[in-house]
C-alpha positions in Angstrom: 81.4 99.0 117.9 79.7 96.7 115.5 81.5 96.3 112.3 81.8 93.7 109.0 84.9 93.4 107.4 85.5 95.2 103.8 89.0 97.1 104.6 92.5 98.6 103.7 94.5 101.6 103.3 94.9 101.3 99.5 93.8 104.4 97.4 90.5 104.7 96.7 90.6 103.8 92.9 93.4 101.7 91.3 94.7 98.3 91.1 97.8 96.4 93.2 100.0 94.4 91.2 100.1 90.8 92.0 103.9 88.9 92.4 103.7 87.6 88.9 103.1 91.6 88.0 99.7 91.1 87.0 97.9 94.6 87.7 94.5 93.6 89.2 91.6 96.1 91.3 92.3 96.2 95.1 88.5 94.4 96.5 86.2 97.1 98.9 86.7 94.1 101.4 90.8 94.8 101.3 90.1 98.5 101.8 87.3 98.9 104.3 85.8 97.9 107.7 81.8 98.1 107.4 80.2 99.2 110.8 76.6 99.1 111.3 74.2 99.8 113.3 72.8 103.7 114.4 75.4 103.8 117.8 78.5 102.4 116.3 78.1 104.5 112.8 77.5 107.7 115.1 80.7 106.3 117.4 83.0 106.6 114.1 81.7 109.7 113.0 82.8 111.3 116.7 86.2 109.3 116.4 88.6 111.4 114.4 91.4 109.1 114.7 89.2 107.1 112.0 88.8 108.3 108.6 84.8 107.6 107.6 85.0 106.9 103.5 81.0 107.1 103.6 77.7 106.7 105.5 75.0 104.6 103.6 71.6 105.0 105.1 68.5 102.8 104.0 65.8 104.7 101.9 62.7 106.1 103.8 64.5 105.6 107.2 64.2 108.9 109.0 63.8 109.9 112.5 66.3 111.2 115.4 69.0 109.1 115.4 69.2 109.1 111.5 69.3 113.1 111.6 72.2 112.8 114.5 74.2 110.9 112.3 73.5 112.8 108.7 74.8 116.1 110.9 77.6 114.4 112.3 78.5 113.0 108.8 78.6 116.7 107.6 80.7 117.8 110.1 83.3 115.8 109.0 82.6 116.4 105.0 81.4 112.4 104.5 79.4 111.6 102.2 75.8 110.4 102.8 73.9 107.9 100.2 70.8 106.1 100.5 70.3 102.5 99.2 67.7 100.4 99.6 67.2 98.2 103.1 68.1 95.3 101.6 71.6 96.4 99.6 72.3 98.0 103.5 72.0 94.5 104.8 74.2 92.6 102.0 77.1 95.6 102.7 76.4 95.0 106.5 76.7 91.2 105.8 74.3 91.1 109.1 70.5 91.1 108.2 69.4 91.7 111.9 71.6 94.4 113.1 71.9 96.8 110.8 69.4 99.0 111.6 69.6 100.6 108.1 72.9 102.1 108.6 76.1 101.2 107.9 79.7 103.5 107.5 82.5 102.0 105.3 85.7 102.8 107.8 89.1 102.8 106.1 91.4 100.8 107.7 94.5 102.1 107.2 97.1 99.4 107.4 95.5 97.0 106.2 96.4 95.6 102.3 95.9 92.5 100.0 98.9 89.8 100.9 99.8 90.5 97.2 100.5 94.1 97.5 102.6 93.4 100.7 104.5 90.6 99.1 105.7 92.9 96.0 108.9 94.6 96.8 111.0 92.7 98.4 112.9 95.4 99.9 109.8 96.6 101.8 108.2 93.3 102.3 106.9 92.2 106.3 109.8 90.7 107.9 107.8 88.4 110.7 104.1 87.6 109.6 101.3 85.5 111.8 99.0 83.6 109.6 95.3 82.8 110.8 93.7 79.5 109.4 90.8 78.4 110.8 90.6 80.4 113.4 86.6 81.0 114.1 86.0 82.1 117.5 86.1 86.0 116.9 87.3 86.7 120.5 90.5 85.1 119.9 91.1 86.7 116.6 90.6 90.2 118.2 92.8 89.6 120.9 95.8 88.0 118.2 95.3 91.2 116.4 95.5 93.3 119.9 98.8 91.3 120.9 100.4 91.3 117.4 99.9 94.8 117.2 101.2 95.6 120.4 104.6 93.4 119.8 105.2 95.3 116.7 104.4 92.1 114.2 104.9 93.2 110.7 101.7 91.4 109.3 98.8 89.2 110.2 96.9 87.6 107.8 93.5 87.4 108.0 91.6 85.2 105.6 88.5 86.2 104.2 87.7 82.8 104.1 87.5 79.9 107.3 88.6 82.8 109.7 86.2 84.8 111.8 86.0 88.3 109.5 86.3 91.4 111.6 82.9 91.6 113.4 81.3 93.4 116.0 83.0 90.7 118.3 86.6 90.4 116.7 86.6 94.6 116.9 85.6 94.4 120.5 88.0 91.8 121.4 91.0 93.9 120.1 89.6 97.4 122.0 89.5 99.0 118.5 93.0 98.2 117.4 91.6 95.8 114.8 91.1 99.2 112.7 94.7 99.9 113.0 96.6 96.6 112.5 98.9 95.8 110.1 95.8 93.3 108.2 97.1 91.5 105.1 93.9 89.7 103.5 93.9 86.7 101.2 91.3 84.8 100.0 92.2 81.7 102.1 94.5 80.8 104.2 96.3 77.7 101.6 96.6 80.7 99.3 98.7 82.7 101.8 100.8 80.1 102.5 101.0 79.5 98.8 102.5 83.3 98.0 104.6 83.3 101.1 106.8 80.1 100.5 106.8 81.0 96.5 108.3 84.9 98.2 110.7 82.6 100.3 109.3 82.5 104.0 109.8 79.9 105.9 106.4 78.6 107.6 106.2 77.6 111.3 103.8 76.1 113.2 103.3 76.0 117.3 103.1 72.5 118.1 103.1 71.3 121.8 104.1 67.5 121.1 107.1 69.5 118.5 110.5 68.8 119.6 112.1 71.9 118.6 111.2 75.1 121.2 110.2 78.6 120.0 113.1 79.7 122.3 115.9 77.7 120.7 115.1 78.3 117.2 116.9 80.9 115.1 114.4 82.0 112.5 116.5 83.7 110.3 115.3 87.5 108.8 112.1 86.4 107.7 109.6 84.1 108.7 105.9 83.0 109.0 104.1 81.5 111.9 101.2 79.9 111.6 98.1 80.4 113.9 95.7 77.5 113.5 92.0 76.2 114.9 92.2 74.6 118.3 89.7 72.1 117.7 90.6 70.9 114.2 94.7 72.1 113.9 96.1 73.4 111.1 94.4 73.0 107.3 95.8 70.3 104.9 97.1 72.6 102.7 98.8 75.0 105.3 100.3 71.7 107.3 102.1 70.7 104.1 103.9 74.2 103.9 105.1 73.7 107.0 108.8 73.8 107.8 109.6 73.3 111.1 106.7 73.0 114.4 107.4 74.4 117.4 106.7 73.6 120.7 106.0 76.2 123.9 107.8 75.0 127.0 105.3 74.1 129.4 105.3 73.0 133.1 102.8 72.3 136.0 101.6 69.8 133.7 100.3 72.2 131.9 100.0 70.8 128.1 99.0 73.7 125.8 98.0 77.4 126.1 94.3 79.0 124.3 95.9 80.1 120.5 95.8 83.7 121.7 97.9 82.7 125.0 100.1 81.3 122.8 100.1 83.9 119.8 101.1 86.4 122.8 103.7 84.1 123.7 105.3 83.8 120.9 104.6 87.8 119.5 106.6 89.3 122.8 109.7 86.3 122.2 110.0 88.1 118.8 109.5 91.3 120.0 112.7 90.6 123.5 114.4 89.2 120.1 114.1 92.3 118.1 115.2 94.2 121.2 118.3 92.3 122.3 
């Protein structure tokens, strides 16, 4: 299914208050996931574990395919607008695969970090944090495995991490739609509102001394997810409190980030269940 990212499952109008108690509007791109494209908008139309917000369909496209989806979009009571080709392709944020179609899918769990952060007494307990993380098949499959494990939150930047494409949707089989998504604009700002909320932030680490299976974490913490090529960002490595290393043997010295996110979700997850 080929989707952009816009997404989460805040009411439709309103605002979210910030942790200072600022009241501010909740962003499209914290509400909604974008799919394009003529297949995949006809695919979430026929999926009715998705809720379809609305169908936006470039003006003078007509045709077989376009009817298909304007009957399947009734069907279900969704809205159809038309817009002109190029407004489709800035919502689609793709220019050569839109086809003049694209469905804004609300993703249900997913919120602004702010929103998540605001009552303490329902605030995530255990949170993965992405930065820098571009190569969409890894993100998908984090979002797959955190889901799975039962993380509480996983933020995804909207900037310096892949945004959740056509391949960071396939890569999680569809969960990404369902994950518990908490967006920021970047990845320092995260880190910024979680130590200010009192997380502690870890980092996996092969050369770390300390193991991921030794350490007690406490009732709340962050762990930080960061690019293989270039580590963790300046602003995120100064946050941190603690790395932490993966026991490895065969001399084996370090696993693919989403090896080691899966790692490191299930430990929590034999933790939780002990």
């Amino acid at each position: 299914m080929a989707c952009g990212p816009r997404g989460s499952p805040a009411e439709p109008s309103g605002g979210h208050v910030t942790l200072d108690g600022v009241t501010s509007e909740v962003s499209p791109k914290d509400r909604f996931v974008t799919v394009y494209g003529r297949k995949p908008v006809l695919e979430a139309l026929a999926d009715y574990d998705l809720r379809v917000d609305k169908v936006i369909v470039a003006e003078g496209l007509r045709g077989g395919a376009i009817s298909e989806i304007e009957e399947a979009a009734a069907d279900r009571a969704v809205k159809v607008q038309r817009a002109s080709a190029h407004r489709v392709k800035v919502l689609a944020g793709n220019g050569r695969h839109d086809q003049g179609v694209v469905a804004d899918v609300v993703a249900r769990r997913m919120r602004p970090l702010v929103d998540a952060l605001a009552d303490p007494a329902t605030a995530p307990r255990t949170v993965l944090l992405l930065d820098g993380l571009t190569t969409p098949a890894n993100v998908g499959m984090i979002l797959r495995t955190a889901t799975a494990a039962g993380i509480d939150g996983i933020v995804v930047p909207h900037r310096g991490v892949a945004g959740l494409d056509p391949l960071v949707i396939k890569a999680s089989a569809g969960v990404a739609f369902h994950a518990p998504v908490l967006r920021s604009r970047t990845a320092a700002e995260a880190a910024e509102l979680l130590t200010e909320a009192g997380y502690p932030l870890y980092a996996l680490d092969a050369d770390a001394e300390h193991s991921l299976y030794d350490t007690d974490f406490g009732d709340r913490a962050v762990f930080v997810l960061g690019s293989e090529t270039a580590g963790l960002s300046t602003e995120v490595e100064e946050r941190i409190a603690q790395p932490l290393s993966i026991p490895m043997a065969g001399g084996v010295e370090s696993l693919n980030v989403a090896s080691a996110a899966a790692v490191l979700c299930f430990e929590l997850r034999r933790r939780w269940s002990a």
